[in-house]
Residue frames as a rotation matrix with the C-alpha (Angstrom) as fourth column:
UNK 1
0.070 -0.579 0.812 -28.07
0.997 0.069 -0.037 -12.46
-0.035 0.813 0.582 -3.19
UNK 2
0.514 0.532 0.673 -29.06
0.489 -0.826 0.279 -8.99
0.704 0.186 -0.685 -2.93
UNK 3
0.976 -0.111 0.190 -27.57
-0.219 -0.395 0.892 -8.23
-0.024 -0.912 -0.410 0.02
UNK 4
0.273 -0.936 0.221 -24.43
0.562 0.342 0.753 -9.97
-0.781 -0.081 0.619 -0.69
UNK 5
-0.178 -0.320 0.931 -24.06
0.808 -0.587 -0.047 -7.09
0.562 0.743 0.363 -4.00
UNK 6
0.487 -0.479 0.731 -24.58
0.193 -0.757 -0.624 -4.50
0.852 0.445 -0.276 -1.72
UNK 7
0.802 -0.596 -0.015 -21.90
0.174 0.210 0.962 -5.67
-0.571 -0.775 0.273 0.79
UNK 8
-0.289 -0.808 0.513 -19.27
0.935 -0.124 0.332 -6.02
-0.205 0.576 0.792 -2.27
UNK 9
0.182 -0.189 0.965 -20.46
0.626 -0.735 -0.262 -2.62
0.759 0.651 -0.015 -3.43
UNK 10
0.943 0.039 0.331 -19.98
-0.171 -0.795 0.582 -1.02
0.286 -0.605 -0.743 -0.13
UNK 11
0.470 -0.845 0.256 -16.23
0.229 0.396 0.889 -2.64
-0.853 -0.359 0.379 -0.04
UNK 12
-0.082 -0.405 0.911 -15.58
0.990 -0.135 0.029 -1.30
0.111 0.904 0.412 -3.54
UNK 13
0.835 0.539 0.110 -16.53
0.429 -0.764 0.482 1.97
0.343 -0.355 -0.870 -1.83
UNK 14
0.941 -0.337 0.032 -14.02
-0.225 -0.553 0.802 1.80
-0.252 -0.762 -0.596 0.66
UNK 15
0.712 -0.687 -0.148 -9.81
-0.110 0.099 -0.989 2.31
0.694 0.720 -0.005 -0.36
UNK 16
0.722 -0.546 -0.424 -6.68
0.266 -0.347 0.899 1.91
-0.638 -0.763 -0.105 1.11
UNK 17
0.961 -0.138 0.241 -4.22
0.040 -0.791 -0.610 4.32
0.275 0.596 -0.755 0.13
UNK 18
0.701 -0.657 -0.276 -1.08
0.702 0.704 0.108 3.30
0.123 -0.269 0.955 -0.06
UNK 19
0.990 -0.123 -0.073 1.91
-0.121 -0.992 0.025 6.05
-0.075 -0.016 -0.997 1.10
UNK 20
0.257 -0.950 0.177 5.20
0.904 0.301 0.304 4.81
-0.342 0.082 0.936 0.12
UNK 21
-0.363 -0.844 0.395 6.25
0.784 -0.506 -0.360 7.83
0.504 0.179 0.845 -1.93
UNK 22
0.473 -0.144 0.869 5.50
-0.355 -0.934 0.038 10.07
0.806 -0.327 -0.493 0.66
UNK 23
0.909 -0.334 0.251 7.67
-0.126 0.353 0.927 7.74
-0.398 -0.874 0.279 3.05
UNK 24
0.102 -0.703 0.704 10.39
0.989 -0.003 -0.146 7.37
0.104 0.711 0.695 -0.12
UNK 25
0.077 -0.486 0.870 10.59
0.174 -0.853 -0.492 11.48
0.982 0.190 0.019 0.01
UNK 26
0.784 0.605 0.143 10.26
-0.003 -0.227 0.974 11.59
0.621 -0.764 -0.176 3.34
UNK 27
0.816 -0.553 0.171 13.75
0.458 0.797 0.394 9.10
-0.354 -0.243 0.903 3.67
UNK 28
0.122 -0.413 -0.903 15.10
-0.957 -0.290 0.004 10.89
-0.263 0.863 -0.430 0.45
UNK 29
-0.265 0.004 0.964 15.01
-0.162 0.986 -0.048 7.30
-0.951 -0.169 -0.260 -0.37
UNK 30
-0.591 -0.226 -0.775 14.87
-0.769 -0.134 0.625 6.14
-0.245 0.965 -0.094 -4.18
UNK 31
0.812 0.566 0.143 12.17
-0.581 0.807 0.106 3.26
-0.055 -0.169 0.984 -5.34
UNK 32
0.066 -0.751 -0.657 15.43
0.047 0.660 -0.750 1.11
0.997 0.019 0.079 -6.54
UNK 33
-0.285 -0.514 0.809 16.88
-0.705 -0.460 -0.540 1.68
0.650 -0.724 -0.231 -3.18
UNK 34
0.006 0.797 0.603 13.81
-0.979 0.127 -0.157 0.80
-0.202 -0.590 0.782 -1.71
UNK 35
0.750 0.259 -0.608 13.22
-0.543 0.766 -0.344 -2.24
0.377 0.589 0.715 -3.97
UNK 36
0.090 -0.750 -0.655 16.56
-0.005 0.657 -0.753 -3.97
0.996 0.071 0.055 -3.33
UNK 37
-0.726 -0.385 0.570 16.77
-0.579 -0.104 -0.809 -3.07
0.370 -0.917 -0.147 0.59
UNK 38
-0.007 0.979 0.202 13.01
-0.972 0.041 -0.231 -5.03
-0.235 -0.198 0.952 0.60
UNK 39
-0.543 -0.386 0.746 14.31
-0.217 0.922 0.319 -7.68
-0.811 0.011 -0.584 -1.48
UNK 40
0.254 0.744 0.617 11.51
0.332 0.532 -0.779 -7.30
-0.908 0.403 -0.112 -3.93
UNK 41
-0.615 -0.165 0.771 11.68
0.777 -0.289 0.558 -6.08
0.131 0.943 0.306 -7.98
UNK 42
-0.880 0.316 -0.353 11.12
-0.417 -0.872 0.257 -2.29
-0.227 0.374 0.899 -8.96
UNK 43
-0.763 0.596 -0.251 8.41
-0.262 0.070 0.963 -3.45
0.591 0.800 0.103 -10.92
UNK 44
-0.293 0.447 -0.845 6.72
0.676 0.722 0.148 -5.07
0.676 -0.528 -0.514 -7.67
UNK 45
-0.739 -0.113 -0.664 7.46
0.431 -0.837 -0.338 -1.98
-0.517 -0.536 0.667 -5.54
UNK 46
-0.981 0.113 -0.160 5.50
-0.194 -0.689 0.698 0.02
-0.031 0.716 0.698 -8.51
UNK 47
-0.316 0.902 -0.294 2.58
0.062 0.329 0.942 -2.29
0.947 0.280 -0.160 -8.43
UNK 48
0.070 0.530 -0.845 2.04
0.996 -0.084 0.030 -1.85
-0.055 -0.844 -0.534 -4.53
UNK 49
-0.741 -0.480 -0.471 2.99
0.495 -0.863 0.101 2.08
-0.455 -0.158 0.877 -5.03
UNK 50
-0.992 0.062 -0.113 0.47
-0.128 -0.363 0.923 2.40
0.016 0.930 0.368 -7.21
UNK 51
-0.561 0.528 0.637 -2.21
-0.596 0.277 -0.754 0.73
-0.575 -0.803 0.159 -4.91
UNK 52
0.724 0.606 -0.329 -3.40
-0.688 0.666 -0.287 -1.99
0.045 0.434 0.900 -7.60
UNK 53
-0.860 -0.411 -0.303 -1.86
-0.279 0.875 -0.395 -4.60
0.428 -0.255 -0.867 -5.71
UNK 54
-0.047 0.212 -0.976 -3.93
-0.285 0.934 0.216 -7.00
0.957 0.289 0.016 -4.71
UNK 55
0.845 0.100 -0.525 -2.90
0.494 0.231 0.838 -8.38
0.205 -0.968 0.146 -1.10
UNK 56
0.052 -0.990 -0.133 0.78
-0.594 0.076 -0.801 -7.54
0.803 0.121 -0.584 0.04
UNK 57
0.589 -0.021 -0.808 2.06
0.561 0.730 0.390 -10.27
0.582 -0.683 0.442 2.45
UNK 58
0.992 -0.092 -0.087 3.18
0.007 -0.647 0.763 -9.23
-0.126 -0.757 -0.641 6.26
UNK 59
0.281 -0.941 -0.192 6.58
0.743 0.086 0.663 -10.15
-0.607 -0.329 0.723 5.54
UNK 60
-0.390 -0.420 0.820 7.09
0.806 -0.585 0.084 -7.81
0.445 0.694 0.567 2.76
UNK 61
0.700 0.678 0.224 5.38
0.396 -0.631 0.667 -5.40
0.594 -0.378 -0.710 5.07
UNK 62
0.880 -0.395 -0.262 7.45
0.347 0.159 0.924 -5.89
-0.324 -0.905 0.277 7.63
UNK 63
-0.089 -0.937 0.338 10.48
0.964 0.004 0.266 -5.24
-0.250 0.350 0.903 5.20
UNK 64
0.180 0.131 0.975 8.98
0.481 -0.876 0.029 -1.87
0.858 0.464 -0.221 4.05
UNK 65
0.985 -0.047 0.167 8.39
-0.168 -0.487 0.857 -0.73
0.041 -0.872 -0.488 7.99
UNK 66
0.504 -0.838 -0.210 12.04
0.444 0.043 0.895 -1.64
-0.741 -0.544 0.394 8.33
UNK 67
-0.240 -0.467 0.851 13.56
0.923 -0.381 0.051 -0.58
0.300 0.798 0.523 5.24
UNK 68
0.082 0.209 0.974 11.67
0.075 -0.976 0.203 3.27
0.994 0.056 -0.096 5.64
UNK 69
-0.741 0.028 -0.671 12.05
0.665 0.169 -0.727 2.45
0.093 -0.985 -0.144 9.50
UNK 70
-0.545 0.771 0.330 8.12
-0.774 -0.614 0.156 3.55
0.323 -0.170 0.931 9.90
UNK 71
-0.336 0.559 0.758 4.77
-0.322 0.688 -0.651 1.86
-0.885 -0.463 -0.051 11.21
UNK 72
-0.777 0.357 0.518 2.53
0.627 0.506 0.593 0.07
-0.051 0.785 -0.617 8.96
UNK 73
0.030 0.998 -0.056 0.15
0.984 -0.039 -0.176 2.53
-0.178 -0.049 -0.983 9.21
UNK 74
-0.341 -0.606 -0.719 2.90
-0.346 -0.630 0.695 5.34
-0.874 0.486 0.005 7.85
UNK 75
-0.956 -0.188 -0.227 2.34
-0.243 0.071 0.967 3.39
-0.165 0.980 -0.113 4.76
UNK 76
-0.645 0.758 0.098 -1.33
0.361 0.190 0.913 2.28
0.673 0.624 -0.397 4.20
UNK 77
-0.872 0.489 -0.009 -4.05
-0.400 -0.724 -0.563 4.29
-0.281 -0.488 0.827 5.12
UNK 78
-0.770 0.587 0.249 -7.86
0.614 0.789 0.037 3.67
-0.175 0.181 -0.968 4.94
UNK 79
-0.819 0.498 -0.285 -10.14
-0.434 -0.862 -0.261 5.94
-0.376 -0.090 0.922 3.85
UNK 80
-0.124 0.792 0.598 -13.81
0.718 0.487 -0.497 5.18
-0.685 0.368 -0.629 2.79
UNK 81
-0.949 -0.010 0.316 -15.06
0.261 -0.587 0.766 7.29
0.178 0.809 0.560 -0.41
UNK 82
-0.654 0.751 -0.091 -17.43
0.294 0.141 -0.945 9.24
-0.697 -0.645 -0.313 0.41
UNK 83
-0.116 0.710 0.694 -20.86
0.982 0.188 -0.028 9.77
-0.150 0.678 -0.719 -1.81
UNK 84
-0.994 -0.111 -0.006 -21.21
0.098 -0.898 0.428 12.94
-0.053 0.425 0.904 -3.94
C-alpha cells in the first residue's frame, strides 16, 4: 500500500504541458478556428488548452497535428516538477 502512494505521488509530480497557444500564435490561428477545423467545441479546445483535460483521444490528436500541421510533440510536452 505504501509503495503504491508513493508511485501515485511521484506521477502527480510529473506534468504534461500542453502547447496549443503557442502553436495557435505560431499559425496566427484563432481557438474558434481551431475548434471547428478539429471538429470539436471551443469549450473542449479550452479544457485541453488549459491542460485539465483528462485523456485526449489519438483521433482528436491527430486532428490538432493536422489542423496546426505540427507533430504531437509540438503540442504536449513532458516535464517532471522538480523538488524545491
Amino acid at each position: 500500500m505504501k509503495l503504491r502512494l508513493q508511485q501515485r505521488k511521484r506521477l502527480n509530480d510529473m506534468q504534461i504541458i500542453v502547447n496549443i497557444d503557442v502553436m495557435l500564435a505560431r499559425r496566427k490561428m484563432s481557438s474558434g478556428e481551431l475548434a471547428a477545423k478539429v471538429g470539436i467545441t471551443p469549450a473542449n479546445l479550452s479544457v485541453l488548452k488549459t491542460g485539465k483535460a483528462k485523456a485526449v483521444r489519438f483521433s482528436t490528436l491527430a486532428a490538432l497535428c493536422s489542423a496546426l500541421d505540427c507533430q504531437p510533440g509540438d503540442i504536449l510536452e513532458f516535464r517532471e516538477d522538480q523538488e524545491t
